[in-house]
N, C-alpha and C positions, 0 to 999 in steps of 0.2 A: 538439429535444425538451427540458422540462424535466428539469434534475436532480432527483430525489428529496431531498424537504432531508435525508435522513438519511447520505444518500451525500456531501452537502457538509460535514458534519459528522462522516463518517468522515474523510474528508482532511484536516480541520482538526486533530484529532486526531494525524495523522501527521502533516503539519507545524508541531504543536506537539510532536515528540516525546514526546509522552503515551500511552507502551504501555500503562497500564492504562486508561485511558479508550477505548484504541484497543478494547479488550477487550469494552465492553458492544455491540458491533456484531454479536460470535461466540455461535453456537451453541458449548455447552458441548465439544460431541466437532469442533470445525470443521478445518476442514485448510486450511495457508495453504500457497503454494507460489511464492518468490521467484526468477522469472527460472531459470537452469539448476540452481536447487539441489534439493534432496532438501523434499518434503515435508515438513511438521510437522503434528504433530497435536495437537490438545488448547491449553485457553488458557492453560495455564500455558508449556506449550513455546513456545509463538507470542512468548508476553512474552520471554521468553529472547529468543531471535532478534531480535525487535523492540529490546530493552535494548542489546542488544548491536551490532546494526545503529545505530541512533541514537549509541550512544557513539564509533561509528568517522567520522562526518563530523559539524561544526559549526551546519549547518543542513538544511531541505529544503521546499521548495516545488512546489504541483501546481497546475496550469492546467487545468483540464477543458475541454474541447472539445467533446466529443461524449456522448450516454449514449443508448444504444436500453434497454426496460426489456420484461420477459416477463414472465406472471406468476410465473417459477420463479427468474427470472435478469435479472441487468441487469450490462451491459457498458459501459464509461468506457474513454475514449482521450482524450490530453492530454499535455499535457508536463510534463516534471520537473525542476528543477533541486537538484542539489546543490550545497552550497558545504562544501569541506574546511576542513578546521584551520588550513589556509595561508592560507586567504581564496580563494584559487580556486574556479569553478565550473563546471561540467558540465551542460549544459542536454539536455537526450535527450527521444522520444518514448515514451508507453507505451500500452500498454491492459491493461485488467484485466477479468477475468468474474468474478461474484459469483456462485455458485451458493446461492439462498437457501432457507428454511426458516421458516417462521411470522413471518418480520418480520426475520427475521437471518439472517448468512452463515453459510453450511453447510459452505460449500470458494468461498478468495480462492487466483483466479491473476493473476500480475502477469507479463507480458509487457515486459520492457524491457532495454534493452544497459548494462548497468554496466563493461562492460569497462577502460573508462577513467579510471572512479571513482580507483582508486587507484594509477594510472599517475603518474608522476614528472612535476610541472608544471612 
């Protein structure tokens, strides 16, 4: 299935480390929810998070694979890589559900194992 270009251009976004532009994708009230963490709500919280994830590794890359799309919802699976500060990287698989709303995310969940992210290389 075709990716929706807006969904290639959310991930460009994220692998341009660009939380505020990550930002025009969200519904004002949207809930983003990273792998086993807590919820967030709202886009100002999301940026935090975002700020703050992006300043703890050097780089990040997405590979999309797959995307099924609903009319309420579309779901991406792909790989990810991160590259830390040492230059090392971490290649993993993910998927993510978009739960949308008039043209934008309402509530993003990302499904992926970061466990090793900051594990000693």
């Amino acid at each position: 299935m075709e990716t929706p270009g807006w969904l290639g251009k959310l991930f460009e976004t994220i692998d341009n480390k660009d939380a505020r532009g990550f930002l025009t994708f969200l519904t004002d009230d949207a809930t983003f929810t990273f792998g086993n963490g807590d919820p967030v709500h709202g886009k100002e919280a999301i940026k935090d998070v975002l700020v703050g994830f992006f300043g703890s590794i050097e780089a990040i890359r997405h590979e999309i694979l797959d995307v099924w799309t609903h009319p309420d919802a579309v779901i991406s699976r792909g790989t990810v890589t991160y590259t830390r500060h040492d230059s090392s990287t971490l290649t993993v698989p993910f998927a993510n559900i978009f739960k949308m709303d008039n043209g934008l995310v309402r509530e993003y969940l990302i499904y992926v194992d970061t466990s090793q992210l900051y594990a000693q290389t």
